[in-house]
C-alpha positions in Angstrom: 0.0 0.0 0.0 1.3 3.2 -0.9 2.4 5.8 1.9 0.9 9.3 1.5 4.8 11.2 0.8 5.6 8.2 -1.9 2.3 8.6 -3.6 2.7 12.5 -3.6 6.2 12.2 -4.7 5.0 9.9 -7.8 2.3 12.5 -8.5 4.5 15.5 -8.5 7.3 13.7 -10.6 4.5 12.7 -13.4 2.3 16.0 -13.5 6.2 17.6 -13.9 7.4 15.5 -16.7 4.4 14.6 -18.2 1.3 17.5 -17.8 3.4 20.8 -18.0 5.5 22.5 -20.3 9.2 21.8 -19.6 9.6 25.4 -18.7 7.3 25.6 -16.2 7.7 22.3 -14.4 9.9 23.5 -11.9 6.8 25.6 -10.5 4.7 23.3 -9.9 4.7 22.3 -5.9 2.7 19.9 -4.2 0.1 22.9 -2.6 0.2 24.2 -6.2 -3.6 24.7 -7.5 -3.9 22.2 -10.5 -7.1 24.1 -12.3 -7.0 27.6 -11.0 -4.0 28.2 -11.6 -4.4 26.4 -15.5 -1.7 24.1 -14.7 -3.7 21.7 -16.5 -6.7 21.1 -18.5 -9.8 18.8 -18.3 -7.9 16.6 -20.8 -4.5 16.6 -18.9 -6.5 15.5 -15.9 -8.1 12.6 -17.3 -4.0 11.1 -17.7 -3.6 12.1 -14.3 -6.4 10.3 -13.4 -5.0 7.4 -15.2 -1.6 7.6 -13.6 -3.4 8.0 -9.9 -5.2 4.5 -10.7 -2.2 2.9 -12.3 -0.5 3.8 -9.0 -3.2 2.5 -6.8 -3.7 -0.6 -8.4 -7.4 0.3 -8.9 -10.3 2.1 -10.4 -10.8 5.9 -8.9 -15.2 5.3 -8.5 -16.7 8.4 -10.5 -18.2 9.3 -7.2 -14.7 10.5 -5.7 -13.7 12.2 -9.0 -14.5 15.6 -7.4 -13.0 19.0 -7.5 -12.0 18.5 -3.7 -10.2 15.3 -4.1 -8.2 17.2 -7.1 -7.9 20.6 -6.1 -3.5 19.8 -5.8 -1.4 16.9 -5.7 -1.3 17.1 -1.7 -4.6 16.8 -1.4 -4.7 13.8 -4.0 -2.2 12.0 -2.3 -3.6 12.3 1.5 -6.9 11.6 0.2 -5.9 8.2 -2.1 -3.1 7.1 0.1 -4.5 4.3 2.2 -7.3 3.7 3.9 -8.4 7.4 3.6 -11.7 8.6 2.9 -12.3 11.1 -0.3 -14.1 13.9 0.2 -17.9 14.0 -1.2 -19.2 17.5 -3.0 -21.6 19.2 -1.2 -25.0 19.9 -3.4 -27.1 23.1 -2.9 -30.5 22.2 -1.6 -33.7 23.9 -3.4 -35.7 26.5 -1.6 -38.4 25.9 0.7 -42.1 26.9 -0.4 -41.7 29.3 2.5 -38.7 31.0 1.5 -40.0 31.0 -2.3 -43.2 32.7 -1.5 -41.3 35.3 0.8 -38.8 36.0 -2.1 -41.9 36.7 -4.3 -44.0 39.3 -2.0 -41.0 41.1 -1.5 -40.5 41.6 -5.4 -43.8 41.7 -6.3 -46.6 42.6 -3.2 -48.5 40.1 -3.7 -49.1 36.6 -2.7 -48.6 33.9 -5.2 -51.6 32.0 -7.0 -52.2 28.6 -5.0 -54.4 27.6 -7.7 -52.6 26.1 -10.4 -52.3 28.9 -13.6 -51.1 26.3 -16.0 -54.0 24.5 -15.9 -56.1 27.7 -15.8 -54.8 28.5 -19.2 -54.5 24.9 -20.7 -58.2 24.8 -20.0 -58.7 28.2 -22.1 -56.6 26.9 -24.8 -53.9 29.2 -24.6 -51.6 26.5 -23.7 -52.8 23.1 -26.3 -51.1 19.7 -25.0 -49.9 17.8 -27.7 -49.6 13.9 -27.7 -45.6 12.9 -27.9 -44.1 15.6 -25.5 -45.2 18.7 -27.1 -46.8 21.7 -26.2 -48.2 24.7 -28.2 -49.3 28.2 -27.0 -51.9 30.5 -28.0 -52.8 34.0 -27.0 -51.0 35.5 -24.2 -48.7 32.9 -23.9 -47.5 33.3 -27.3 -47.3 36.4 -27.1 -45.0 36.2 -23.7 -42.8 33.5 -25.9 -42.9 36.4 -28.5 -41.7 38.6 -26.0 -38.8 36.5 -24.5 -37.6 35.8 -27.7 -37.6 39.2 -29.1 -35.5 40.1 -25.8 -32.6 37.7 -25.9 -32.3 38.5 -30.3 -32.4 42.2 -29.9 -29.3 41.6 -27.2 -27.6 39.2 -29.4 -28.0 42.0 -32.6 -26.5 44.3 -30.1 -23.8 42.0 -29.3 -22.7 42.1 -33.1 -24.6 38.8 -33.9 -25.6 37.2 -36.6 -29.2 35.7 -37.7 -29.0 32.1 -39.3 -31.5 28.8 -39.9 -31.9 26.0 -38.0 -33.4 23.3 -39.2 -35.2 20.7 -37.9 -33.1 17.7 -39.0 -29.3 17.5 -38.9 -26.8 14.7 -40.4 -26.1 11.8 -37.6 -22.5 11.6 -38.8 -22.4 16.2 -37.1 -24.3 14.6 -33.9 -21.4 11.4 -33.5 -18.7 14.0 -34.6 -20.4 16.6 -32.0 -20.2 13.7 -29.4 -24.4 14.0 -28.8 -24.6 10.4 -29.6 -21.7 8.9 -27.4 -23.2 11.0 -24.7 -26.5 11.1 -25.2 -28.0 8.4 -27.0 -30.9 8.1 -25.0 -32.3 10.9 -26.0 -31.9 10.4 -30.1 -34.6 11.5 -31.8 -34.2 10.2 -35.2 -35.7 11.8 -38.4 -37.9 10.3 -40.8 -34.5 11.3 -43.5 -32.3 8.1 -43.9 -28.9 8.9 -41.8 -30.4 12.6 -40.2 -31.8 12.9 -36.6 -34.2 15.6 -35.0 -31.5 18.3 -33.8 -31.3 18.1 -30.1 -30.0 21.6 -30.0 -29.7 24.6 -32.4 -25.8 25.5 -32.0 -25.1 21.9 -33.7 -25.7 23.3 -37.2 -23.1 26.1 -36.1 -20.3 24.0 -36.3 -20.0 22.4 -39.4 -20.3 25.7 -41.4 -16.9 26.7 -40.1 -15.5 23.4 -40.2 -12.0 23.8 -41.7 -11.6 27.0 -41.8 -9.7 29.6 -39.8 -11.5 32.2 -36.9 -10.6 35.5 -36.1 -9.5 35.6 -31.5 -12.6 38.1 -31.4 -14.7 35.4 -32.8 -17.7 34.8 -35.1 -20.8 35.3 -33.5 -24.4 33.9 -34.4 -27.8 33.5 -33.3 -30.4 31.2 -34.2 -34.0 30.1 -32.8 -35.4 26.5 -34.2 -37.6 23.5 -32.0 -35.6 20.6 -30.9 -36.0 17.2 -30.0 -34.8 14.9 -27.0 -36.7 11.5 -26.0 -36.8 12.7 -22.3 -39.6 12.9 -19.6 -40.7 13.7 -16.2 -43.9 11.7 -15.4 -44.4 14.3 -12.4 -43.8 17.3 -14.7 -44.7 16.3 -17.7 -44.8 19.7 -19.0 -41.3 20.6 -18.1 -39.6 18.0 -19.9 -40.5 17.6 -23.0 -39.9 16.2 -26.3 -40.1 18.8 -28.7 -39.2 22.5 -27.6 -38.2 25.9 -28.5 -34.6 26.5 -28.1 -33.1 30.2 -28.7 -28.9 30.3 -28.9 -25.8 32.8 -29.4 -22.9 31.0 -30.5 -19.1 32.3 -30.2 -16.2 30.8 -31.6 -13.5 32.2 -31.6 -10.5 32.2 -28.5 -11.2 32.0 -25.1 -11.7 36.0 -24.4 -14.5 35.9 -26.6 -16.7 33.2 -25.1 -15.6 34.7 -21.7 -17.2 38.3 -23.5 -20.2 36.3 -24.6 -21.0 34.8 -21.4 -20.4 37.0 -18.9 -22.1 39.8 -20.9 -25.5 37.4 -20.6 -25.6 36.1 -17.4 -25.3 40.0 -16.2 -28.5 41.0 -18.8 -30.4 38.0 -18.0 -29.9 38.5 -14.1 -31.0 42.2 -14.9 -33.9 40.8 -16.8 -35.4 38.5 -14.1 -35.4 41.4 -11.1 -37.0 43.5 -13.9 -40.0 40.8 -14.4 -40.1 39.9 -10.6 -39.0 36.1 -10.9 -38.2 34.3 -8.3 -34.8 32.6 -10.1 -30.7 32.3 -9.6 -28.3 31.6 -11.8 -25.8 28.8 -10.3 -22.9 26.7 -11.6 -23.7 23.8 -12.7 -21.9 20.5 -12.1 -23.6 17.7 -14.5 -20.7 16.8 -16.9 -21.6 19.0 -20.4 -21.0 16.0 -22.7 -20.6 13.0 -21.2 -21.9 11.1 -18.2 -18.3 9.9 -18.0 -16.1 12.5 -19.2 -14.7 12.5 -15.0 -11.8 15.3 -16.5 -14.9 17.2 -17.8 -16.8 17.1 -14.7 -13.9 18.3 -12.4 -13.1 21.4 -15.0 -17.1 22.2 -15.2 -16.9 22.1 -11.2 -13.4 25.1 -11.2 -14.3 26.8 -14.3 -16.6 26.4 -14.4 -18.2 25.4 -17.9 -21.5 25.6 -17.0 -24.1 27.9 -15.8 -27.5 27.6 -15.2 -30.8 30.0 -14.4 -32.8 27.9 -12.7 -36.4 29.5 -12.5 -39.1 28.4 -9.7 -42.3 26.9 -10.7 -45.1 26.6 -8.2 -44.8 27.1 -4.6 -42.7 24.4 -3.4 -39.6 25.9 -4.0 -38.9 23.5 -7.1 -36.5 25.0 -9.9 -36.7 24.4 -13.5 -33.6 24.9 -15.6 -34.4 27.9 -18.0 -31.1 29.1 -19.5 -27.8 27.7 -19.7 -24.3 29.6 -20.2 -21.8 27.3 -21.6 -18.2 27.5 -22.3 -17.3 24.5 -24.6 -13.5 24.9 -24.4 -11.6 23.5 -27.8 -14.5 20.7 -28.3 -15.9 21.6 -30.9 -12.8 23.4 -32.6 -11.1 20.4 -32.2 -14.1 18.0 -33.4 -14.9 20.0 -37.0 -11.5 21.5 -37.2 -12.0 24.8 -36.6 -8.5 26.9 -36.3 -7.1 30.5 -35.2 -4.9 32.4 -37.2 -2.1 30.6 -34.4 -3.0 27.5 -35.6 -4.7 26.2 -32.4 -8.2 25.1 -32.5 -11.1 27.5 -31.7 -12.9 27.8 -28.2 -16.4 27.8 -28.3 -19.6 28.6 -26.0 -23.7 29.3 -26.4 -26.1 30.9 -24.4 -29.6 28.9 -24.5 -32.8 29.8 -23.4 -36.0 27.4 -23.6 -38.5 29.2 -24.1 -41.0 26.8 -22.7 -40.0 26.8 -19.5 -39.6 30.8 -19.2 -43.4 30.6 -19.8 -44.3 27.9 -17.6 -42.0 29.5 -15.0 -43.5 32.9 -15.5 -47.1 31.9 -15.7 -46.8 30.0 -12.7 -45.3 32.5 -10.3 -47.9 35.5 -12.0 -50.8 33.9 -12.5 -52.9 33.2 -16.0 -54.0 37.1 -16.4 -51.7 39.9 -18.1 -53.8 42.4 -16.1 -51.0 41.2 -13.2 -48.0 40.6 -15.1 -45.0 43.0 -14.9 -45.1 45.8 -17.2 -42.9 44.7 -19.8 -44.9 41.8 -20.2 -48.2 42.9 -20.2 -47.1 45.6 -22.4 -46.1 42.9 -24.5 -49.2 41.3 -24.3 -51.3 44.3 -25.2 -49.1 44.8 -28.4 -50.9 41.3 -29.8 -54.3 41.2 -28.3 
């Protein structure tokens, strides 16, 4: 069984030799910070991992690959060194119903509707259930979709973006390249097209348009808007998973600065956005993996980055959260996967912004009730504009 200094000393010596630039690798200590410090990467850390298990003579369980097992190569080796127990993450628990319906008197005066407004307005038929996971609004709830929508385009225009298509169908051989189908396939939706698949998300069609080509570091920027398709459900919420959905998206590719730009630039207008219409929403980092339920060097860079952010939006008065929005920061993935280069030569970063537009209305509708007369006045003035 390895002692604690040995299996530190082995650590050090590899992540020297093996992870770092030979310049550098006389800087690297045993307290040093491995990711915030960008020692390594989430793909270095996956032949670290390796290297820890080759040393231990066994499998590292996903559950202990964690950001505070990881953080340095002390800490890796007094965790992993024998009998001693990894650290666990700690998760944030949800909001009680209390504390949700105090958050939303104090923004908005009023008490929240007990009654359920979804149902209110599925029953007037400005929300239509559709068999196979669908939904479809009419009235006032399109034009609050209409609304959202017109928000998050008319930032992305001023953000320099462009407008493109999204079509319903994409090539399987973009979704195995993308890694959707490794990751993902589960929730495959494939088209009636020989060899295509419903697009589980609009930014795949992004990719392959650049493919082989070279990127200016400030980036190409897009937007696009098109329904996509994931075979997933909640049988308790059925309306909140669903199989067919609107999906709005900015897309940057370019180097790292510029999906940095993109995404911190959004998260501070949507946080803006959801004081101004009185929701009763956060916007966290998340820690699923992005791409794969195993990518473990992934997970720990999405947990220190991180990759990931999410608006998570309460629905009803329980204090449950619905994930609205997502803020994404893709690293070299997709540059890497459809070749996509800066004038240095090294493949493009990438991110997306994503909003489902679904659940904005669900989430809204729920915490103000079925009638514009109560809505905030940006919505109800969005409202009037169509009724």
């Amino acid at each position: 069984m390895l002692t604690e200094p040995e299996l530190e000393r082995r650590l050090l010596e590899y992540t020297r030799a093996k992870l770092v630039a030979p310049e550098a690798h006389v800087s690297v200590t045993p307290d040093t910070r491995l990711f915030e410090e960008r020692v390594i990467d989430s793909l270095r850390i996956l032949e670290l991992i390796a290297f820890l298990e080759s040393q231990l003579g066994r499998k590292v369980p996903d559950t202990q690959v964690v950001l505070a097992n990881f953080r340095t190569i002390r800490i890796m080796a007094s965790v992993f060194a024998g009998d001693a127990k990894p650290a666990l993450v700690s998760r944030r628990k949800p909001r009680d119903a209390a504390a949700s319906e105090r958050i939303f008197q104090h923004a908005t005066g009023r008490t929240q509707h007990h009654r359920d407004p979804v149902a209110e307005l599925i029953r007037r038929g400005e929300v239509e259930v559709l068999e196979g996971g669908e939904i479809r609004f009419h009235g006032s709830t399109l034009a609050l979709a209409w609304y959202f929508d017109n928000v998050a385009r008319d930032w992305a225009r001023e953000l320099g973006a462009r407008e493109t298509e999204s079509p319903e169908a994409i090539n399987l051989e973009t979704l195995r390249r993308a890694g959707f189908i490794e990751a993902f396939p589960q929730k495959l939706v494939m088209s009636a097209e020989p060899g295509r698949a419903l697009s589980p998300a609009v930014c795949y069609h992004s990719y392959p348009r650049l493919e082989g080509g070279t990127v200016q570091h400030h980036g190409s920027l897009t937007t696009t808007v098109g329904r996509c398709f994931r075979e997933e459900s909640d049988e308790d919420h059925p309306l909140e998973r669903l199989r067919a959905f609107t999906m709005r998206e900015i897309i940057a590719v370019g180097g790292p600065a510029s999906v940095a730009r993109l995404r911190e630039e959004m998260i501070e207008r949507v946080a803006s956005w959801i004081e101004a219409l009185a929701l009763d929403g956060y916007i966290e980092a998340a820690t699923d993996p992005f791409f794969t339920s195993e990518t473990r060097g992934r997970m720990l860079a999405q947990q220190i980055l991180p990759l990931k952010y999410e608006l998570r939006l309460a629905i009803g008065g329980s204090g449950r959260t619905s994930a609205a929005a997502s803020f994404n920061d893709h690293q070299q993935h997709f540059g890497r996967a459809f070749d996509i280069r800066l004038a240095s030569g090294d493949a493009a970063h990438s991110g997306c912004v994503a909003f489902g537009w679904e659940r904005w209305v669900l989430a809204f509708i729920s915490q103000h009730g079925p009638d514009a007369g109560n809505w905030p006045e940006a919505a109800r003035l969005a409202h009037a504009r169509v009724a």
